[in-house]
C-alpha positions as CSV (number, residue, x, y, z in Angstrom):
1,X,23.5,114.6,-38.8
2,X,26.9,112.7,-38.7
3,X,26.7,109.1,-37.6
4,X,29.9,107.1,-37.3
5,X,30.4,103.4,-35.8
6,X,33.3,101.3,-35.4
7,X,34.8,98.9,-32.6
8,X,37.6,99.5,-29.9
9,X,39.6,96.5,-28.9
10,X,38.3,95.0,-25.8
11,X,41.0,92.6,-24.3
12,X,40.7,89.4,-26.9
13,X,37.1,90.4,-27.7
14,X,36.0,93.8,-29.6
15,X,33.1,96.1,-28.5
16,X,30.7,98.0,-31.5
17,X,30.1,101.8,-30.7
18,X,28.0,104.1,-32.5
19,X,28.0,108.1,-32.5
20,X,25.3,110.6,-33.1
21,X,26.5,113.6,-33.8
22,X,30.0,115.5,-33.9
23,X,32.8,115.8,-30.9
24,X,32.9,119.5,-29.6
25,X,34.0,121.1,-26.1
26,X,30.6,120.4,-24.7
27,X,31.1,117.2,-23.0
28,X,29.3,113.7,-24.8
29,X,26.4,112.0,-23.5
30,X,27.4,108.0,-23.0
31,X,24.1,105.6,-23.2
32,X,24.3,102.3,-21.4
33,X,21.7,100.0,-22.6
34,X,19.4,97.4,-20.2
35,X,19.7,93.6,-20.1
36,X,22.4,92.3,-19.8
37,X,22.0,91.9,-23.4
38,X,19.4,94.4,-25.0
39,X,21.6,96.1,-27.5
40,X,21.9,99.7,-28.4
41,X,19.3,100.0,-30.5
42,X,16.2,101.9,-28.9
43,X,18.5,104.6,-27.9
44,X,19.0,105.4,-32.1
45,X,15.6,107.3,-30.7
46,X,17.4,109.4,-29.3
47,X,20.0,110.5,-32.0
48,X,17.2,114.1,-32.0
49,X,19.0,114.7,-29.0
50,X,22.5,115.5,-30.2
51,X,21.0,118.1,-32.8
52,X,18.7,120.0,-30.1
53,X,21.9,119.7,-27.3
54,X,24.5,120.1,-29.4
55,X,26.8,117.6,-27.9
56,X,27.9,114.0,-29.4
57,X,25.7,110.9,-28.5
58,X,28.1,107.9,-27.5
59,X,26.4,103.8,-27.8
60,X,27.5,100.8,-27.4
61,X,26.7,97.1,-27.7
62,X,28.1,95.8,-24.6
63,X,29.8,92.3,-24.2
64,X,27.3,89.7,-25.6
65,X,25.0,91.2,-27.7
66,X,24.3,93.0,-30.9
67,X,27.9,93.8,-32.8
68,X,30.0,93.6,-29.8
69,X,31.5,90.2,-28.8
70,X,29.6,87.5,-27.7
71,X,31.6,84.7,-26.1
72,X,28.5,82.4,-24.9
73,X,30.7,79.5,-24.3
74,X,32.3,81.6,-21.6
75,X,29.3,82.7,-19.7
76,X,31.5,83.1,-16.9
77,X,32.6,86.5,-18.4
78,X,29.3,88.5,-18.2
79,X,29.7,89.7,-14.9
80,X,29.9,93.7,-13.4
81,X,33.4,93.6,-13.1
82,X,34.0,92.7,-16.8
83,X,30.8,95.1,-18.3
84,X,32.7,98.2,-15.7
85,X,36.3,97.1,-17.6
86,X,34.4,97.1,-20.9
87,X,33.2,100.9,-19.9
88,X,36.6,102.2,-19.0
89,X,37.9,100.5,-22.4
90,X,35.4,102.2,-24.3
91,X,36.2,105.8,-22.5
92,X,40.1,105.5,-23.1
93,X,39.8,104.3,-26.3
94,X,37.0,107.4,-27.6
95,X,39.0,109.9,-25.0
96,X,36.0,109.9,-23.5
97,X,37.5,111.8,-20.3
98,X,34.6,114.7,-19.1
99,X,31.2,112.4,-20.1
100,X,27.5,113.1,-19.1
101,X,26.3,109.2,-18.3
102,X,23.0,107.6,-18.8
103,X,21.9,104.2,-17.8
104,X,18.9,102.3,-18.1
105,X,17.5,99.4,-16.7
106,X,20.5,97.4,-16.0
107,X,22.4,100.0,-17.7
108,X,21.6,102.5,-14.5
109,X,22.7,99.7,-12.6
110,X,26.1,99.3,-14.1
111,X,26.2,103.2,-13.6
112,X,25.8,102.9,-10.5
113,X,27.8,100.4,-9.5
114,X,30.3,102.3,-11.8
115,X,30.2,105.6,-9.6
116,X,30.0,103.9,-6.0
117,X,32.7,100.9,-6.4
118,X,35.5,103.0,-8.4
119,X,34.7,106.6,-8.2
120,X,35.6,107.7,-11.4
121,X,36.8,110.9,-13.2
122,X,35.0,112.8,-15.1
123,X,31.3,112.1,-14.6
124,X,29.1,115.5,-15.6
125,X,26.2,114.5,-14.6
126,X,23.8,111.0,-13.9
127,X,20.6,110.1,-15.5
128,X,19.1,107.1,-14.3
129,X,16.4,105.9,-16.7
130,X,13.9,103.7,-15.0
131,X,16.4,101.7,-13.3
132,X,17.2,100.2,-9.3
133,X,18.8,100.5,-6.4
134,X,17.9,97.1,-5.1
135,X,17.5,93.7,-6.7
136,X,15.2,92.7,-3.6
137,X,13.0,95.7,-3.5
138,X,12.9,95.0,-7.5
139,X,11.6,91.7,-6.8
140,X,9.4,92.7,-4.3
141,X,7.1,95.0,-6.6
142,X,7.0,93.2,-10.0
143,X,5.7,90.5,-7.6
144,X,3.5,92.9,-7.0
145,X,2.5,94.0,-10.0
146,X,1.9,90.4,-10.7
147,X,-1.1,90.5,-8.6
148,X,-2.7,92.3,-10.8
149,X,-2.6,90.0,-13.9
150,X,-5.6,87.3,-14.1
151,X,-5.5,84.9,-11.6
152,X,-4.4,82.0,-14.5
153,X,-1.5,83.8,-15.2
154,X,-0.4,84.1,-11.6
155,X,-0.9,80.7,-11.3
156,X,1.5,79.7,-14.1
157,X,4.4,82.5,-13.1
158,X,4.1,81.1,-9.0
159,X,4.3,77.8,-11.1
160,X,7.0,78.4,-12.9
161,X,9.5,80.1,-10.4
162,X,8.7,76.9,-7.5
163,X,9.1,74.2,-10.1
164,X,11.9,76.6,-12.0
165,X,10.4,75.4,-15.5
166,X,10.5,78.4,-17.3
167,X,9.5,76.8,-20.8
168,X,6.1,76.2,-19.9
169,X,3.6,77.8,-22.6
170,X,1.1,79.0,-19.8
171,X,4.3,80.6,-18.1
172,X,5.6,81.9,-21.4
173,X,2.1,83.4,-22.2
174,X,1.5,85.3,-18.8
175,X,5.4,86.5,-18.8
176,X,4.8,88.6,-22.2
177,X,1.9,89.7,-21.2
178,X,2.8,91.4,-18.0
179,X,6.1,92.8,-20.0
180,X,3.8,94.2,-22.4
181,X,1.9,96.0,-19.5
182,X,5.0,97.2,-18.0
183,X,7.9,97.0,-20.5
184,X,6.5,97.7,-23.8
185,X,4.1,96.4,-26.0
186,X,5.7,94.9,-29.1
187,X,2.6,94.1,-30.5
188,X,2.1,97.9,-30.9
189,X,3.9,100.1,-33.8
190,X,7.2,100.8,-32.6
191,X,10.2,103.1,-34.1
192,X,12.2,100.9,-36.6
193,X,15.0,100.7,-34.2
194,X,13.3,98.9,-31.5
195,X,11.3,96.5,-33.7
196,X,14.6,95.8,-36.1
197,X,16.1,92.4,-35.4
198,X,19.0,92.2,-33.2
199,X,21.6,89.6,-31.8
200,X,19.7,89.9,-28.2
201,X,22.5,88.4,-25.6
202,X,19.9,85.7,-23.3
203,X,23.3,84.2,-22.3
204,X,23.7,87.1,-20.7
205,X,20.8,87.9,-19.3
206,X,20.5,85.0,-18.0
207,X,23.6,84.8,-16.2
208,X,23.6,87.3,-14.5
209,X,20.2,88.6,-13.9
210,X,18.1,85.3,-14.4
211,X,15.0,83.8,-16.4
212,X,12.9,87.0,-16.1
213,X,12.5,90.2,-14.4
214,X,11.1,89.2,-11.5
215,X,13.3,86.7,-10.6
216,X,16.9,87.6,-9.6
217,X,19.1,84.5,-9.2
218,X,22.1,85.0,-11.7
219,X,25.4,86.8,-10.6
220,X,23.5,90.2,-9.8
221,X,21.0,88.8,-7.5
222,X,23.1,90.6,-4.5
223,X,22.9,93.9,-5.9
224,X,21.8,96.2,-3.3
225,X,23.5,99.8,-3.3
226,X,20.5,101.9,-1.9
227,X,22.5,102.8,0.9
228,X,25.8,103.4,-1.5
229,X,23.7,106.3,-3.1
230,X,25.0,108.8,-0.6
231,X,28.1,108.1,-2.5
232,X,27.1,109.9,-5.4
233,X,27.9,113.7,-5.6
234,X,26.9,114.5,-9.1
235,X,24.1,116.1,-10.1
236,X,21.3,113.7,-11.2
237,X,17.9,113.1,-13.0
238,X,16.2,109.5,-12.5
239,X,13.2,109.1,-15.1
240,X,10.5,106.3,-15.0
241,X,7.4,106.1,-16.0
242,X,3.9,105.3,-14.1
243,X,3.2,101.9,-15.7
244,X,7.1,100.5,-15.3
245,X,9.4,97.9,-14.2
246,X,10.9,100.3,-12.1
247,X,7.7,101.6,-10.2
248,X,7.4,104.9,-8.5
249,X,8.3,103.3,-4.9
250,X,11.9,102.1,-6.8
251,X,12.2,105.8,-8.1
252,X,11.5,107.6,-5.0
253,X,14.2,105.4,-3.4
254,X,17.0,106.0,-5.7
255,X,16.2,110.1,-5.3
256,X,15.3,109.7,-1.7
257,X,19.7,108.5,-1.0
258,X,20.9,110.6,-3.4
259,X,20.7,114.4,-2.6
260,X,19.9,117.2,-4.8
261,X,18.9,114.4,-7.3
262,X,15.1,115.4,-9.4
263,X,13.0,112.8,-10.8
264,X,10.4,113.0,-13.3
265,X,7.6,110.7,-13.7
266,X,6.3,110.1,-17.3
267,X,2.5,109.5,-17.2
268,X,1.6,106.4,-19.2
269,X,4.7,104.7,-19.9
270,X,6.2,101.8,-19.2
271,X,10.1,100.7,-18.9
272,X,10.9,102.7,-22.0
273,X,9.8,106.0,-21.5
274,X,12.1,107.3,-23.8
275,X,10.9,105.6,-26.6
276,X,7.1,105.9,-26.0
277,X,7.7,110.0,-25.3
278,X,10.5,110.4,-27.3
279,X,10.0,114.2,-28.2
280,X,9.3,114.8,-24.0
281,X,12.5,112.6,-23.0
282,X,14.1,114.6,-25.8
283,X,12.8,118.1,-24.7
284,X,13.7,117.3,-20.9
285,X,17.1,115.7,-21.4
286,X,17.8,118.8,-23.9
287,X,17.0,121.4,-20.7
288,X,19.1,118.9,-18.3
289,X,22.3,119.5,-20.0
290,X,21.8,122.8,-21.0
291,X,23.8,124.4,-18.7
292,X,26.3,121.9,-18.0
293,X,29.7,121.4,-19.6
């Protein structure tokens, strides 16, 4: 399978893309990665699915991270506004004008806030990979998840978040262990794309998300579009799995405001579903677009 990269022009800065796959009439597939600051890289698992669809597989690093630009000393610049301005770059520059979109994590955020803030052209179909609707419902139920860790680690997270010392080693400790229960497990044999070293953007992350899941308090901690869902009119597919970030009372939300919208529920997985079931993601993506342009 062909596999071409390259970078488009991004204002001063530049922003890395990779394809999977050849340009036809059936319309791409455009992956937005989580974070702010993951990289592209787990979604190389899912390069299978421009062979069994047919259809070209766009990625992208997005502004700092990975290959793209990463202008820490400006943290000022990682905010929605820029990463939607990056997005529209990227599709004018590809000719990326009739697109099927998927977003996880944050990426599903940026796609949402994509489709209900400038209503563009062009937009398939939405798949919204164990993502949110709400940064306070969000908050809400990893806190609850948190409950569920040993009562030490508790401790040292409800530690950490009043005194805002996030460097702590207790804190540090009980924080990988409950994204190892609910994002994925590192420590486990992953594909070589997820466990290859990357330029991971924590300036980003950090800025406009905050110093860990749970706690929103960078630029995005007002993000709350549950009731903008309504807006969307394409048709949509939100995945998650049982054990995730994005827990089955975020899921049923997002698919609750947005009508005609299916969800499936991948038993066992955690915030990468994609990547723990790839040939099942693969399988169900593959049947999704079928039918579509």
């Amino acid at each position: 399978m062909e596999i071409r990269e390259g970078y488009v022009p991004f204002g001063k800065f530049k922003t890395y893309y990779r394809l999977a796959g050849r340009r036809n009439d059936k319309a791409p597939l455009v992956l937005l990665h989580g974070g702010p600051g993951s990289t592209h890289n787990y979604f190389e698992v899912l390069d299978a699915l421009a062979e069994r669809s047919g259809r070209q597989i766009v990625m992208y690093d997005q502004l700092g991270c990975g290959k793209s630009s990463i202008p820490d000393e400006q943290p000022e610049l990682y905010t929605k506004e820029n990463w939607v301005k990056e997005l529209e770059n990227l599709r004018e520059r590809l000719h990326l004008y009739d697109i099927h979109l998927l977003g996880q994590s944050w990426g599903g955020m940026l796609a949402l806030i994509y489709l209900c803030d400038y209503h563009p052209q062009g937009i398939q179909s939405l798949i919204l990979s164990s993502t949110l609707s709400s940064a306070k419902l969000w908050s809400k139920e990893l806190h609850r998840l948190i409950k569920y860790l040993p009562i030490e680690e508790q401790a040292a997270i409800h530690r950490a978040e009043l005194t805002h010392n996030f460097q702590d080693p207790a804190y540090k400790r009980a924080n990988q262990h409950f994204m190892n229960e609910h994002a994925i497990d590192m420590t486990k044999t992953c594909p070589e794309c997820v466990m290859r070293e990357k330029i991971g953007g924590t300036v980003a992350y950090e800025t406009a998300w905050g110093p860990n899941e749970y706690t929103p308090e960078g630029n995005l901690h007002d993000y709350e579009y549950t009731e903008k869902l309504a807006k969307i009119k394409v048709p949509t597919l939100i995945t998650s799995g049982t054990d995730d970030l994005c827990t089955p009372y975020v899921a049923k939300t997002m698919q609750d405001h947005i009508a005609g919208s299916q969800w499936q529920l991948f038993e066992g997985c955690g915030h990468m579903s994609f990547v723990e079931q790839t040939e099942k993601y693969v399988d169900l993506l593959s049947k999704w677009l079928k039918d579509k342009k």
